[in-house]
C-alpha positions as CSV (number, residue, x, y, z in Angstrom):
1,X,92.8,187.9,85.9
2,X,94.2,189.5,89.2
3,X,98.0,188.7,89.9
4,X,97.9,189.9,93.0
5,X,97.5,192.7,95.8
6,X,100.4,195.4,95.4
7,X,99.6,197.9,98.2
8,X,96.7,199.2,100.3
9,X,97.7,202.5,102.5
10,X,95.5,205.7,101.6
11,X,94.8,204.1,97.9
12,X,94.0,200.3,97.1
13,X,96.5,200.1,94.1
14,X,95.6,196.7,91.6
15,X,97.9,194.6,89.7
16,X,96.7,193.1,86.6
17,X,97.8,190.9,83.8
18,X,95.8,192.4,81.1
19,X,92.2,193.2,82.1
20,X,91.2,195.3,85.2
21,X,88.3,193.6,87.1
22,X,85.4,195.4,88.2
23,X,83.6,195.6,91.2
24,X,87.5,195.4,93.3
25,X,88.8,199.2,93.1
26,X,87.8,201.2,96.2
27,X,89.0,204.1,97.7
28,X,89.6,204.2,101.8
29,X,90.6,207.5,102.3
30,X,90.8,211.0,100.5
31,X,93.1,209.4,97.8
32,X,91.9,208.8,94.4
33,X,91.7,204.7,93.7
34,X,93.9,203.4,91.3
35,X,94.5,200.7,89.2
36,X,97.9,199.6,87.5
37,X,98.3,197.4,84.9
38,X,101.1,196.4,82.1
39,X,100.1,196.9,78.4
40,X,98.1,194.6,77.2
41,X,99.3,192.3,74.3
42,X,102.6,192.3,75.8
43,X,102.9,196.1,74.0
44,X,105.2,198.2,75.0
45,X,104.9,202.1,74.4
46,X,101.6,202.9,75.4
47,X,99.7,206.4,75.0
48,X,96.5,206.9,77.0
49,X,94.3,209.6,76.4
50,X,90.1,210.7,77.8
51,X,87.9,211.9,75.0
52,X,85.7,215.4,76.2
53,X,83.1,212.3,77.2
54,X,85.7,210.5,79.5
55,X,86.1,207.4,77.3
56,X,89.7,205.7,77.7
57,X,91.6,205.4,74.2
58,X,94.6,203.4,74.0
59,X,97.5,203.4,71.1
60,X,100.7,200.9,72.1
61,X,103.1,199.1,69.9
62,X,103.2,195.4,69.7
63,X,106.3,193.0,68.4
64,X,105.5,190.7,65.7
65,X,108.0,188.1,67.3
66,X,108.8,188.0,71.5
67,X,112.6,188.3,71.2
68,X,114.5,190.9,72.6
69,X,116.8,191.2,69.5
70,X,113.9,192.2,67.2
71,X,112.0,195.6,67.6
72,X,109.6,195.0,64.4
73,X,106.0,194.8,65.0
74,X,103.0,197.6,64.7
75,X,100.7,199.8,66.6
76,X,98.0,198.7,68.1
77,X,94.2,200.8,68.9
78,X,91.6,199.8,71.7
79,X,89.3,201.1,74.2
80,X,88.9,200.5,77.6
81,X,85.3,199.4,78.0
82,X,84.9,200.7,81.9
83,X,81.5,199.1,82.9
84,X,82.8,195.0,82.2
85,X,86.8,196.6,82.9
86,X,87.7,195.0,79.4
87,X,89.7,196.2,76.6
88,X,88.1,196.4,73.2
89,X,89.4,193.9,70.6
90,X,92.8,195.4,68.8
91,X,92.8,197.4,65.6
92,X,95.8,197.6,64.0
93,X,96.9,200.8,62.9
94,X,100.2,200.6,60.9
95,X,99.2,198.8,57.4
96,X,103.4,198.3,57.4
97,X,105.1,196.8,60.4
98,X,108.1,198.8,61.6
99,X,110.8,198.9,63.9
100,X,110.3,200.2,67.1
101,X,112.4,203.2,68.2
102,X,113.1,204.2,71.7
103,X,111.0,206.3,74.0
104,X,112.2,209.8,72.1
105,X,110.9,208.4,68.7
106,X,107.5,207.3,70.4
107,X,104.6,207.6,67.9
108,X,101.5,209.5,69.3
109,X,97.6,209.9,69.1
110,X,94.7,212.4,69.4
111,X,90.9,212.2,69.1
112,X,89.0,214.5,67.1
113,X,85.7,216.5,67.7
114,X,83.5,213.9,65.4
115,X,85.9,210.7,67.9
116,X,88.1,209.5,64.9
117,X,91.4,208.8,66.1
118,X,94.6,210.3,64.3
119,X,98.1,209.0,64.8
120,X,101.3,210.4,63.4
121,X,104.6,208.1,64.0
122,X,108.4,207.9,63.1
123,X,110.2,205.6,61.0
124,X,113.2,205.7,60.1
125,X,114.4,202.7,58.0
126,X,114.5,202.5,54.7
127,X,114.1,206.2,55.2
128,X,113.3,208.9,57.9
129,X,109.4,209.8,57.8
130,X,106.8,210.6,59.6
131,X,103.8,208.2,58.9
132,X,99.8,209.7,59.6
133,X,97.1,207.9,59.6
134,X,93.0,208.3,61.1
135,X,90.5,206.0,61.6
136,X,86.6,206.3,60.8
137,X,84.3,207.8,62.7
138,X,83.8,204.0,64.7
139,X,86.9,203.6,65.3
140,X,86.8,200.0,63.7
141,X,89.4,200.6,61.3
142,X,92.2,203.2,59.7
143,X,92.9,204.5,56.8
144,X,97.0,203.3,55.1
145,X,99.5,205.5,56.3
146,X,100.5,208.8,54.5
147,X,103.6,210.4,54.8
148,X,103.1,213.5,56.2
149,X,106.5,215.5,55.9
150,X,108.3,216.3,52.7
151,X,110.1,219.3,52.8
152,X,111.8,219.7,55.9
153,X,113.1,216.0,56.6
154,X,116.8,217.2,57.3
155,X,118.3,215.9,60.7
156,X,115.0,213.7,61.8
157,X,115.9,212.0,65.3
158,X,112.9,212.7,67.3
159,X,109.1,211.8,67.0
160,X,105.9,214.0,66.0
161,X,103.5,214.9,68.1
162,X,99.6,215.4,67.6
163,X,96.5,217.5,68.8
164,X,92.9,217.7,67.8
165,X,90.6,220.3,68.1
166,X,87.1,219.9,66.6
167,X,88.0,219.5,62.7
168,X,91.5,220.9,63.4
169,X,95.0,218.9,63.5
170,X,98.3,219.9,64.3
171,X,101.1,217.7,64.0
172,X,104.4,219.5,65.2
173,X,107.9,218.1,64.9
174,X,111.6,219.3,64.8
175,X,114.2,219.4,62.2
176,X,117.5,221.1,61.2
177,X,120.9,219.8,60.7
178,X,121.9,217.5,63.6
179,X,125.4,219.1,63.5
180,X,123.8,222.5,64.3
181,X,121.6,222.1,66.9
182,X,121.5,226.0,67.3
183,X,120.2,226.2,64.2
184,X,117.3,223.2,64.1
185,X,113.5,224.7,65.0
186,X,109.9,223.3,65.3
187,X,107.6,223.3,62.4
188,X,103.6,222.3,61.8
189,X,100.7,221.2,59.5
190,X,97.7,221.8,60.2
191,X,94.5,220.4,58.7
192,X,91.3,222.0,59.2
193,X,89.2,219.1,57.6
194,X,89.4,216.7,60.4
195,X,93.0,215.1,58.3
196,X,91.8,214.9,54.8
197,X,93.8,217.0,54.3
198,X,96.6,219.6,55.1
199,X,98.0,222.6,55.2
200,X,102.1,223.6,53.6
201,X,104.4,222.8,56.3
202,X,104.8,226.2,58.9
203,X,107.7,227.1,60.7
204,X,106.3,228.0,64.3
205,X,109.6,228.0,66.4
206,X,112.1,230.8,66.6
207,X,115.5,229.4,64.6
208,X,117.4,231.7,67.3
209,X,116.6,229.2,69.8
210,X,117.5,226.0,68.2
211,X,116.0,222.7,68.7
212,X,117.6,219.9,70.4
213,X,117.9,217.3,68.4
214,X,117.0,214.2,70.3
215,X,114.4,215.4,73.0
216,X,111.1,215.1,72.0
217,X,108.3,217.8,72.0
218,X,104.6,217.9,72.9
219,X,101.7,219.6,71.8
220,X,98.0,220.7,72.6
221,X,95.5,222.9,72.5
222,X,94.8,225.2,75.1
223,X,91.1,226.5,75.9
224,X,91.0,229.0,73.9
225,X,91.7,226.8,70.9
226,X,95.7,228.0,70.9
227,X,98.0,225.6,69.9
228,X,100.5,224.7,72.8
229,X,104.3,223.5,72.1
230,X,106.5,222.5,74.5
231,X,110.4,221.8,73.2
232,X,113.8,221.7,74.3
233,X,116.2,224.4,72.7
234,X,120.0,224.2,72.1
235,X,120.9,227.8,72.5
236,X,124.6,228.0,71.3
237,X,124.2,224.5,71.5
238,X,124.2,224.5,75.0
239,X,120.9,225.8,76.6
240,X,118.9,223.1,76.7
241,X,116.3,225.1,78.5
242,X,112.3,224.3,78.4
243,X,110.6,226.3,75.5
244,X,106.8,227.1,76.0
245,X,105.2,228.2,73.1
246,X,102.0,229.5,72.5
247,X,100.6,229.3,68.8
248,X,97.4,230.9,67.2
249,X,95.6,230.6,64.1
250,X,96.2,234.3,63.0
251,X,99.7,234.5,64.8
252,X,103.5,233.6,63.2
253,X,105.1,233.5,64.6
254,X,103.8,232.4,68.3
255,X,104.4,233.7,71.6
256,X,107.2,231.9,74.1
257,X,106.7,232.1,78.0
258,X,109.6,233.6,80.0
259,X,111.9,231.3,81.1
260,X,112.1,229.9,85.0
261,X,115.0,228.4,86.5
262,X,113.7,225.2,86.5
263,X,113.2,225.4,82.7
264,X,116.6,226.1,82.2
265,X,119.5,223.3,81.7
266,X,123.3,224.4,80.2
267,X,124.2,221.1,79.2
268,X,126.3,220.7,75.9
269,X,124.9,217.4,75.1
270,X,121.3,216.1,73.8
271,X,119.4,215.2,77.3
272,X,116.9,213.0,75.4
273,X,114.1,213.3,77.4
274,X,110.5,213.2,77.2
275,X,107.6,215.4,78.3
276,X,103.9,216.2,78.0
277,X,100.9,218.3,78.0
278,X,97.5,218.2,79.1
279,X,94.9,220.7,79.1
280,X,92.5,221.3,81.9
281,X,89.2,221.6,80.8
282,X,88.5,225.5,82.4
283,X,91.9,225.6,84.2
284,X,94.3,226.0,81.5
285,X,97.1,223.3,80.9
286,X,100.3,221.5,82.8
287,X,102.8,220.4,81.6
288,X,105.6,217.6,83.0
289,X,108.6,217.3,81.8
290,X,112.3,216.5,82.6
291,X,115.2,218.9,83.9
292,X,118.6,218.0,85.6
293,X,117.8,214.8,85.7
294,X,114.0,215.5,87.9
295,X,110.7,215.2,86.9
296,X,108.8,218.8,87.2
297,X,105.0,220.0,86.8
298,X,104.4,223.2,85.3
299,X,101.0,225.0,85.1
300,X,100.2,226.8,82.0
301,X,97.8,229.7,81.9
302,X,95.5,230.2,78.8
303,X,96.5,233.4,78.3
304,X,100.0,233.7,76.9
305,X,100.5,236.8,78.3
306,X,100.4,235.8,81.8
307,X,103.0,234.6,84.1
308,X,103.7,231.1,84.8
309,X,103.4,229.7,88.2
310,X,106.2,228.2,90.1
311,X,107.2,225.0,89.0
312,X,107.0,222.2,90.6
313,X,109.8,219.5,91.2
314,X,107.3,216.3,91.6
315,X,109.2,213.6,94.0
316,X,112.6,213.0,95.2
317,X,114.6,210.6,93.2
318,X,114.7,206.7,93.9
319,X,118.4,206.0,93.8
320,X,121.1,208.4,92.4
321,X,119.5,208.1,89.0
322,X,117.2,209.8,86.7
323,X,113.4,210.6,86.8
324,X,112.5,209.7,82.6
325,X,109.4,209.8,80.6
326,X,106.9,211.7,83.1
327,X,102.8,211.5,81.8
328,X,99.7,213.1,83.4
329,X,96.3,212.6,84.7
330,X,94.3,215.2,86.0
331,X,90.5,214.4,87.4
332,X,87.3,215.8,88.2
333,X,88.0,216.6,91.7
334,X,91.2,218.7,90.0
335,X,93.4,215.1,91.6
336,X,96.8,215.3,89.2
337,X,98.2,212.0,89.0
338,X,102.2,211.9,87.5
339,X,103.6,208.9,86.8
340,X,107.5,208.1,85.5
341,X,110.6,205.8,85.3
342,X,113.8,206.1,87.5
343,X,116.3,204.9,85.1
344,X,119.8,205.0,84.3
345,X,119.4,205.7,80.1
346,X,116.2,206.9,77.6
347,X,116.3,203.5,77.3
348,X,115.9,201.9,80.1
349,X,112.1,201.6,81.4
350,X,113.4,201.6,85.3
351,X,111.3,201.4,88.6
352,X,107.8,202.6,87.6
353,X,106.7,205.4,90.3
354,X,103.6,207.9,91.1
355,X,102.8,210.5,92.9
356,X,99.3,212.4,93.2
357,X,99.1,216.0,94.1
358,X,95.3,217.6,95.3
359,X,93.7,220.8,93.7
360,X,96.3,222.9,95.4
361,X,99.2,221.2,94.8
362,X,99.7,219.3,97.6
363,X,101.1,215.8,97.7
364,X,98.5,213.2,98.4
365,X,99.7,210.0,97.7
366,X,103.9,208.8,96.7
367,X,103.6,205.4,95.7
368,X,106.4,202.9,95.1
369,X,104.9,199.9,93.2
370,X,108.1,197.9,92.7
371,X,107.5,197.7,89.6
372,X,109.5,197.9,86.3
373,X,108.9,199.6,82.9
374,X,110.3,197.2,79.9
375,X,113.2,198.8,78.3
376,X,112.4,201.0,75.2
377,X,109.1,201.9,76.9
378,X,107.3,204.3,79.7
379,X,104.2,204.4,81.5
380,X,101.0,206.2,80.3
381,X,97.9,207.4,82.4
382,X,94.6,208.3,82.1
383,X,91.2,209.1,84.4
384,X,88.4,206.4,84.8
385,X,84.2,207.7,85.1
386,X,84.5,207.1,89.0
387,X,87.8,209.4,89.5
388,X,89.7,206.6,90.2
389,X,93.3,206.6,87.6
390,X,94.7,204.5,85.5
391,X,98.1,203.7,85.0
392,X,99.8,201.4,81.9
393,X,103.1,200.4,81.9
């Protein structure tokens, strides 16, 4: 059902309850279309990701009870179907209900070469873990969780993150005593079996860098099937700088990008912030993160070797407050769509805001929707068959 019209100016921007409507999204000038929507189910949390055919996959958490006071509940699978603008029916994919962390300890999702979905996600009550699971080829159902780190456990505070390529699966996460920040780094395991299985658990990071403890980390692969790490270090405890790492099959350890200015933060407390990467299919990969408090956009070349480009900081602040939890969409016409929360803590949801960018970088479109993000949550975005984005909150 349409709630109503939020703003027509070089975009016609929808809000919906639950279910986008077809046949109502058009485009009036060079502007991609979009539509905006809040998680269906009431979820909070959402991830949004295109499979290589352009298919839109959701993963979101959903409370067992509606009260602000209780965070248990589980995640949540579906598909949007884009020809009857529906959502496919849910699939739950926790078989144990959990509590909900905060945006840092976010669980996350990737879609293999044969479609199955794999999810890795963080719990930490009775325990810290990290919990995997996949679903079958259909994506009707998944598989009961599997913890997926044993040995290196120590100083957990953070979510995992996930990436697919064909058969391959590399979850990535951080750990190291919380009291040593300079001393936590990144590890992996990779399975090469599309998550049967998986490989002993790698350290990829450089210990010389540390890890900060509370930000959370991305990964992908790049198009030359390199794994792609993006972190935040604690140098001395106090460089809390933008690592970019660059990860091969046959390489240990990986390769880090020279550092730009707007990588680097000197702050001698955890940040927790959020970021992300997306590869371009042909183009190489950007990544969006946060830095002093901004959202920036950061193009990543393939080859490791080669210099970064100067980053970008995407839109000027709302208030005096910070730009949180950035995500990316990038279409066909090479459109990059970057979407965030102005908010005063991780958190807070805040103001949702957007701002598109052409092929060159330019800014198209700032949008404003006077909307806000539920607390504990973000907003997710993703690229619809016609070029047209869209955005979950």
């Amino acid at each position: 059902m349409l709630n109503k019209l939020l703003h027509k100016c070089s975009a016609l921007i929808l809000l919906t309850a639950s279910l986008m409507l077809p046949g109502l999204m058009t485009t009036v000038s060079a502007a991609p279309a979009m539509l905006i929507s809040s998680a269906p189910d009431r979820g909070i949390q959402p991830r949004l990701l295109n499979d290589d055919d352009g298919s839109v996959h959701l993963l979101y958490f959903r409370k067992r009870i509606e009260d602000p006071r209780n965070r248990e509940g589980d995640l949540y699978y579906r598909q949007y179907h884009q020809d009857s603008a529906s959502w496919s029916i849910p699939i739950r994919v926790s078989s144990q209900s959990f509590s909900h962390l905060d945006a840092i300890g976010r669980a996350a999702f990737a879609i293999d070469g044969d479609g199955a979905i794999h999810v890795v996600w963080y719990q930490d009550r009775p325990t810290p873990e990290y919990n995997y699971t996949r679903s079958n080829a259909e994506r009707t159902a998944f598989e009961p969780r599997r913890s997926i780190v044993e040995d290196n456990l120590t100083g957990l505070d953070a979510g995992a993150e996930i990436a697919a390529d064909g058969n391959r699966i590399a979850i990535v996460w951080a750990a190291g005593d919380l009291m040593r920040e300079s001393e936590r780094t990144v590890f992996s395991r990779i399975s090469t079996d599309g998550g049967k299985s998986f490989g002993e658990e790698l350290q990829i990071g450089d210990s010389a860098l540390g890890a900060c403890a509370c930000c959370s980390l991305t990964t992908s692969y790049d198009n030359d099937a390199n794994q792609l790490i993006a972190y935040r270090s604690a140098i001395d405890n106090g460089g809390r700088h933008m690592q970019l790492l660059t990860v091969s099959s046959e390489q240990l350890p990986g390769v880090y990008r020279e550092l730009h200015a707007l990588h680097q933060w000197e702050l001698y407390a955890c940040p927790v912030t959020t970021n992300m990467l997306l590869t371009e299919q042909n183009h190489g990969s950007w990544l969006v993160f946060e830095n002093h408090a901004r959202i920036i956009m950061d193009f990543v070349p393939d080859e490791a070797t080669d210099d970064l480009d100067e980053p970008l900081l995407v839109g000027d602040p709302l208030t005096e407050t910070r730009q949180k939890n950035p995500a990316i969409a990038i279409n066909r016409h090479r459109n990059k769509l970057v979407v965030w929360g102005e908010a005063i803590s991780h958190n807070r949801g805040g103001a949702l805001n957007l701002q598109v960018f052409d092929a060159e970088n330019a800014v198209v479109e700032v949008i404003r929707p006077e909307l806000n993000i539920p607390d504990f949550s973000f907003p997710a975005a993703a690229v619809l068959n016609d070029d047209s984005f869209l955005i979950l909150y």
